[in-house]
DOVEXVEX-953500 format. One record per residue (C-alpha): chain; x, y, z negated. Coordinates in steps of 0.2 Angstrom, whole numbers, plus 2048, in hexadecimal, padded with zeros to 3 digits. Layout:
<site><mol>A</mol><X>X</X><Y>Y</Y><Z>Z</Z></site>
...
This chain:
<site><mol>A</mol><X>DB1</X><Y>F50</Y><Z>D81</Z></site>
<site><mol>A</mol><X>DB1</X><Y>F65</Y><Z>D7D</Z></site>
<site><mol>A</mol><X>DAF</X><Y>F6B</Y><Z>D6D</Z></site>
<site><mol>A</mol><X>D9E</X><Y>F75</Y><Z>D6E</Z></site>
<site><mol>A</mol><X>D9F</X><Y>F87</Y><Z>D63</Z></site>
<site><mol>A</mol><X>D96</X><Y>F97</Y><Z>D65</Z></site>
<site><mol>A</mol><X>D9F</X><Y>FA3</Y><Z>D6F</Z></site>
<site><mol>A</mol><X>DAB</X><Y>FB0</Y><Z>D6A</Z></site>
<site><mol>A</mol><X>DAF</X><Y>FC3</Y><Z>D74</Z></site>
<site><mol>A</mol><X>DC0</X><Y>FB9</Y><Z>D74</Z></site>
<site><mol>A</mol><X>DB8</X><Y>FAD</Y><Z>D81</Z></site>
<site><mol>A</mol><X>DB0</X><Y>FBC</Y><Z>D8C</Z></site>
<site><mol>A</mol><X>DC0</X><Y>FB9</Y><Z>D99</Z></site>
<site><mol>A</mol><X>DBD</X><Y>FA6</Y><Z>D9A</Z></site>
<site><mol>A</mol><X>DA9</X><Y>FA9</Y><Z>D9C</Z></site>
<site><mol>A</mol><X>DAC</X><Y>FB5</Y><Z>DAA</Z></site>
<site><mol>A</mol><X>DB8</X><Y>FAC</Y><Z>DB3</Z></site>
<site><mol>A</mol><X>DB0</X><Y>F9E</Y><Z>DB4</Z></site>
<site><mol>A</mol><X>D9F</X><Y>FA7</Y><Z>DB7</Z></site>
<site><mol>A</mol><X>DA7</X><Y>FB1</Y><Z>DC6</Z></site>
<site><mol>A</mol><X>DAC</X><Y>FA0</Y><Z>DCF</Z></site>
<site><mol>A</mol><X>D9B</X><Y>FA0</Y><Z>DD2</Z></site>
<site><mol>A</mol><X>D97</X><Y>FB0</Y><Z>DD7</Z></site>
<site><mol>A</mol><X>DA2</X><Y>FB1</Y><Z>DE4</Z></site>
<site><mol>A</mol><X>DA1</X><Y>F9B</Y><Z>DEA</Z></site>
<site><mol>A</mol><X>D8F</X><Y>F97</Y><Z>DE7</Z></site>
<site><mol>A</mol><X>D7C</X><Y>F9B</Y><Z>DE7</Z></site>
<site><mol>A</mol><X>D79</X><Y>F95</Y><Z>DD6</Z></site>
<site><mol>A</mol><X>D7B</X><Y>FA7</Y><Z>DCF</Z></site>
<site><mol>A</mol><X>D72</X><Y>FB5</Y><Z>DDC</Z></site>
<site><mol>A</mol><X>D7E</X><Y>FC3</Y><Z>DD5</Z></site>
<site><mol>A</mol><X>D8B</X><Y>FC8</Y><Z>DE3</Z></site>
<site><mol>A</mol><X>D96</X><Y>FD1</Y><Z>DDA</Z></site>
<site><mol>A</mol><X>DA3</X><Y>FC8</Y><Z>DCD</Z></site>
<site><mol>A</mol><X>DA1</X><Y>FD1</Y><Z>DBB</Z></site>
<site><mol>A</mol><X>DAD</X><Y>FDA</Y><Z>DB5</Z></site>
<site><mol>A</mol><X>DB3</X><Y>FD8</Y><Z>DA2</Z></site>
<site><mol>A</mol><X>DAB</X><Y>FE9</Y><Z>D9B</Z></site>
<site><mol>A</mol><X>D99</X><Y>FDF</Y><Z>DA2</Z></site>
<site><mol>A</mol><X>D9B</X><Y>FCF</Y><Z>D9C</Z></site>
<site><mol>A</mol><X>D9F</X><Y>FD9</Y><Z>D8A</Z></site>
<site><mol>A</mol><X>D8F</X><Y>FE1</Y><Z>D8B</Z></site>
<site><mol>A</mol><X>D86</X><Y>FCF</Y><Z>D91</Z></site>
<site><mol>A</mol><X>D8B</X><Y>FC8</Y><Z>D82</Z></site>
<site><mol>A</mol><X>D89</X><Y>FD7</Y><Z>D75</Z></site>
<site><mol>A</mol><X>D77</X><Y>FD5</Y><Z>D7B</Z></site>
<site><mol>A</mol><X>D75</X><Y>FC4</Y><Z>D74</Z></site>
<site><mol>A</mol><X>D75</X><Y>FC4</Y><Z>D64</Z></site>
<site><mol>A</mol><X>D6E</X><Y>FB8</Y><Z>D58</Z></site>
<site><mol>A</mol><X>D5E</X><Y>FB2</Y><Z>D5F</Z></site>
<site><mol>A</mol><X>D67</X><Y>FAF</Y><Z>D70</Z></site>
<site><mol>A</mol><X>D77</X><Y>FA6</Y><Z>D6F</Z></site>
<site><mol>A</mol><X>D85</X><Y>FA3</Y><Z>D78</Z></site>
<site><mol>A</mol><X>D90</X><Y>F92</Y><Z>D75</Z></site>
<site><mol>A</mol><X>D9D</X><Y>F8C</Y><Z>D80</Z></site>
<site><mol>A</mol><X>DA6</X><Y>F7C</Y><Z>D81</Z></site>
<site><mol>A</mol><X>DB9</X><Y>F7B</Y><Z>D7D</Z></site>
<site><mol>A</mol><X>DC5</X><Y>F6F</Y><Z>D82</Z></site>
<site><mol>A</mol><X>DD7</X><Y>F6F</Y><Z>D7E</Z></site>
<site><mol>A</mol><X>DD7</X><Y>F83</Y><Z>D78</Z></site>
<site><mol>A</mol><X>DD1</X><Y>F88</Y><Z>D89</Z></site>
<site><mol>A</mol><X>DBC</X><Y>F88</Y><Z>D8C</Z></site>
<site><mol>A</mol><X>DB7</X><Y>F7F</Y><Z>D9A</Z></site>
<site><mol>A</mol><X>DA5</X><Y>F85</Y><Z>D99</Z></site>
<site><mol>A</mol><X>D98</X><Y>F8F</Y><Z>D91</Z></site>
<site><mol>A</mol><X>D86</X><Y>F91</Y><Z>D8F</Z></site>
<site><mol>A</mol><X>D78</X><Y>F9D</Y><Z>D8A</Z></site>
<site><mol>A</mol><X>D67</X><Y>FA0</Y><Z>D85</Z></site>
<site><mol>A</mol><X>D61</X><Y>FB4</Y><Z>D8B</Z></site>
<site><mol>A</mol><X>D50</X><Y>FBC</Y><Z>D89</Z></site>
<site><mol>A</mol><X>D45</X><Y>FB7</Y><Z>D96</Z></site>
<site><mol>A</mol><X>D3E</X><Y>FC9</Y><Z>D96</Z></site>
<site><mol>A</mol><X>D3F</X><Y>FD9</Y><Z>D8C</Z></site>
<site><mol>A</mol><X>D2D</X><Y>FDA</Y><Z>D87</Z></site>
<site><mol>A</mol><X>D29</X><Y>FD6</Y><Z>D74</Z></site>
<site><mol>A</mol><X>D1C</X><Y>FC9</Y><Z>D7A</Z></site>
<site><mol>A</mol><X>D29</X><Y>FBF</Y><Z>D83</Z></site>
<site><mol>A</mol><X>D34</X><Y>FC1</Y><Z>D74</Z></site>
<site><mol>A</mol><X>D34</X><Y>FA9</Y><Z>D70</Z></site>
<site><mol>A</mol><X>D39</X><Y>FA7</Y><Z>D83</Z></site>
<site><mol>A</mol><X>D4A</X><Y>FA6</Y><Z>D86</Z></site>
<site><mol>A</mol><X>D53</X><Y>FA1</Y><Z>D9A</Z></site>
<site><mol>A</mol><X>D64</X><Y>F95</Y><Z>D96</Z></site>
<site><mol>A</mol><X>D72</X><Y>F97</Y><Z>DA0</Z></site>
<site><mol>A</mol><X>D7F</X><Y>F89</Y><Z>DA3</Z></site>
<site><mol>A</mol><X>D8E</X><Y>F89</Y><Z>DAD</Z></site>
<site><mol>A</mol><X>D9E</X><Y>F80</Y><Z>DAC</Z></site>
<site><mol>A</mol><X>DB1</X><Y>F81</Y><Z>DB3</Z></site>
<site><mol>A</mol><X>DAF</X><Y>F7D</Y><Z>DC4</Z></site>
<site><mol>A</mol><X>DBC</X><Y>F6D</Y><Z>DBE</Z></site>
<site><mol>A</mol><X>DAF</X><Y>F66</Y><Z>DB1</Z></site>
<site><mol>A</mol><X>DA0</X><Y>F64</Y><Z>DBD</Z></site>
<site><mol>A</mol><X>D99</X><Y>F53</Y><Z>DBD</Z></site>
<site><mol>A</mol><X>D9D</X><Y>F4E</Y><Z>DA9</Z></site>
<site><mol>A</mol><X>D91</X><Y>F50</Y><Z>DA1</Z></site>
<site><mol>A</mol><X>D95</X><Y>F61</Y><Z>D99</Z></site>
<site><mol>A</mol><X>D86</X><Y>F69</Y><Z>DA2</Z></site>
<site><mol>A</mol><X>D7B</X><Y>F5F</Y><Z>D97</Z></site>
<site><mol>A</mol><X>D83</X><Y>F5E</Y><Z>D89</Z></site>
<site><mol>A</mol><X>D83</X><Y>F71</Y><Z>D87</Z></site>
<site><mol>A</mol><X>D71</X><Y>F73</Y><Z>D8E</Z></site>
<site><mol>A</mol><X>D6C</X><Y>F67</Y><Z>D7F</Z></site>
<site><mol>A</mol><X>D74</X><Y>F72</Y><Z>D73</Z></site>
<site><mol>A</mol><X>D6B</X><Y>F82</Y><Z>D7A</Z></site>
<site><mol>A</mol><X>D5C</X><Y>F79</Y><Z>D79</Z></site>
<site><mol>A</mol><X>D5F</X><Y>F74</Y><Z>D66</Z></site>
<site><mol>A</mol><X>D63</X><Y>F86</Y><Z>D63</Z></site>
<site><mol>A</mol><X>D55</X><Y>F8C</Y><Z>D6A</Z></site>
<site><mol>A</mol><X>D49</X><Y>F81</Y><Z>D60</Z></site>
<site><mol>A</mol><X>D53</X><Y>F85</Y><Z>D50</Z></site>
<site><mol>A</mol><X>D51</X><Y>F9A</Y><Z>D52</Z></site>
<site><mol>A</mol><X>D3F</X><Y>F97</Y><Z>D56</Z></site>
<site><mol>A</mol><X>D3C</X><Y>F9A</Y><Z>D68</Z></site>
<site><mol>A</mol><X>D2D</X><Y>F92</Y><Z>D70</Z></site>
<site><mol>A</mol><X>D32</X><Y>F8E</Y><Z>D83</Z></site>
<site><mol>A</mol><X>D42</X><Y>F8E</Y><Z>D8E</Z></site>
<site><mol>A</mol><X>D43</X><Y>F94</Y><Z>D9F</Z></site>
<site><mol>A</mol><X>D50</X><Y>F91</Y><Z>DAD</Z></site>
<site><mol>A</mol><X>D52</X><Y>F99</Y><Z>DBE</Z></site>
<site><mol>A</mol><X>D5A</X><Y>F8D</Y><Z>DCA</Z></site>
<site><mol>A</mol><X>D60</X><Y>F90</Y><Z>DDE</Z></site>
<site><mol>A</mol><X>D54</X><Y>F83</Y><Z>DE3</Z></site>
<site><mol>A</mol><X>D64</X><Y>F7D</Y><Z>DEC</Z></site>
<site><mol>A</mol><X>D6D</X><Y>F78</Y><Z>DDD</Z></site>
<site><mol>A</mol><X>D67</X><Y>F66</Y><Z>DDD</Z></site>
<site><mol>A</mol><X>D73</X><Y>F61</Y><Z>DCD</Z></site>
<site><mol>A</mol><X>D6B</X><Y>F70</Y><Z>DC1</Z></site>
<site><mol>A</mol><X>D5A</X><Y>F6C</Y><Z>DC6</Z></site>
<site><mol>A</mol><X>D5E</X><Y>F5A</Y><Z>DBF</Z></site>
<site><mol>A</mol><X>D67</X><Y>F5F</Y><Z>DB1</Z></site>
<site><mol>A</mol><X>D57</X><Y>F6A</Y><Z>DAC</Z></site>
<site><mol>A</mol><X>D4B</X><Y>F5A</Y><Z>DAF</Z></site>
<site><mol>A</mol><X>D56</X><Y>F4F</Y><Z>DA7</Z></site>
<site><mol>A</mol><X>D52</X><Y>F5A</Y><Z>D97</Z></site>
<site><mol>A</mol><X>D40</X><Y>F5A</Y><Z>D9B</Z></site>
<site><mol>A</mol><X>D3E</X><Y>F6B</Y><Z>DA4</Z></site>
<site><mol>A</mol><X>D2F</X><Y>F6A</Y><Z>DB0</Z></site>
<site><mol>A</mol><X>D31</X><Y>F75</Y><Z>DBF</Z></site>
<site><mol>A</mol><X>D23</X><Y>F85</Y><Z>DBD</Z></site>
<site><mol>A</mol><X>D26</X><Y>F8F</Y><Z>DCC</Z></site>
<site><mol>A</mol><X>D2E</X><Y>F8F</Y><Z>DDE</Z></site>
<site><mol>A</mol><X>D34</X><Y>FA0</Y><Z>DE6</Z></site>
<site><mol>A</mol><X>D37</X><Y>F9F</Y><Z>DF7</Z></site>
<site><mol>A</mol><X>D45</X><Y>FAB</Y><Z>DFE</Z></site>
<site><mol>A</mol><X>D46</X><Y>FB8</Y><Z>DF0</Z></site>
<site><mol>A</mol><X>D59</X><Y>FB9</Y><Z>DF0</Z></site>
<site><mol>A</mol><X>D65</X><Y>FBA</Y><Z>DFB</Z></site>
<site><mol>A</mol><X>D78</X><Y>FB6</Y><Z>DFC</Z></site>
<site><mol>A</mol><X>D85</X><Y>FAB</Y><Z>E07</Z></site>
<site><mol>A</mol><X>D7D</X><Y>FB2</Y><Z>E16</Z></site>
<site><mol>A</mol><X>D6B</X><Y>FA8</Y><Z>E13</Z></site>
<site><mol>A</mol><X>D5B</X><Y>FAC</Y><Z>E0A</Z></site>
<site><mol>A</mol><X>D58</X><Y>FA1</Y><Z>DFA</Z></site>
<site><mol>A</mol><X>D4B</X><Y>F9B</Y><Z>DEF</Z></site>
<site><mol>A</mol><X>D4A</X><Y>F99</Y><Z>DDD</Z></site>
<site><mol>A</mol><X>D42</X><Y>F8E</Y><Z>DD3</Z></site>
<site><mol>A</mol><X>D3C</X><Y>F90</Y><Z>DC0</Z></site>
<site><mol>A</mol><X>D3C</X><Y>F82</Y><Z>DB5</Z></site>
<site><mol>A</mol><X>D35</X><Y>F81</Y><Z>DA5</Z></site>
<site><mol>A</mol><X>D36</X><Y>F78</Y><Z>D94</Z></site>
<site><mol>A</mol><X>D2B</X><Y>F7A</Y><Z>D84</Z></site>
<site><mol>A</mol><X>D32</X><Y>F77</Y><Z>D73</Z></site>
């Protein structure tokens, strides 16, 4: 299995490439547009200590990556953090997803934050049970707030208290 570590700007290219996969092939991300390398920068100078990054490593090369972002930029909101997991389009089916989803959730615990969030295509059957598997519980159910691929989507919020 990968070596998990916490991310370095030397592992900004892998991220985005493997990020931009699905941008452009799938509906598990609603951003169109593939990020370019002076964005992903910026993404991940905004993280910081309270909101890691980690990626897992296999062979010198990462194969995927996962994060923890502030939900929202109010103080209040300030021990609420959304986790992000997504993998080489090679490694899906595993068991990576959940083993870097149970490091961000050990994180998380460890630098004090109360509650995780996840947005998820409602669509995206695998992340939904990746997120219950961990004892997310879904909160909310948005019906057609995005749109991409030519069809409306909905979004659902799951939700896990530490």
């Amino acid at each position: 299995m990968p070596t998990i570590r916490p991310a370095t700007e030397a592992d900004l290219p892998a991220i985005n490439a493997i990020y931009n996969h699905y941008v452009l092939h799938s509906t598990c991300t609603y951003q169109t547009e593939p990020s370019t390398a002076e964005e992903r920068l910026e993404w991940f100078r905004q993280h910081g200590e309270k909101h890691p990054v980690i990626v897992a490593e296999e062979d010198g090369q990462v194969v995927g990556w996962g994060s923890l972002s502030r939900f929202h930029p109010r103080a209040a909101y300030g021990h609420s953090v959304e986790d992000s997991v997504y993998l080489h389009h090679e490694w899906q089916g595993r068991g990576l997803g959940g083993i870097l989803l149970g490091e961000l959730l050990r994180l998380a615990k460890e630098l004090g934050h109360h509650t995780v969030l996840g947005g998820i295509d409602a669509d995206q059957a695998a992340s939904v049970a990746l997120h219950a598997k961990f004892g997310f519980v879904k909160v909310s159910h948005l019906k057609e707030v995005g749109y991409k691929q030519d069809r409306w989507l909905d979004v659902i919020w799951m939700q896990k208290m530490l």
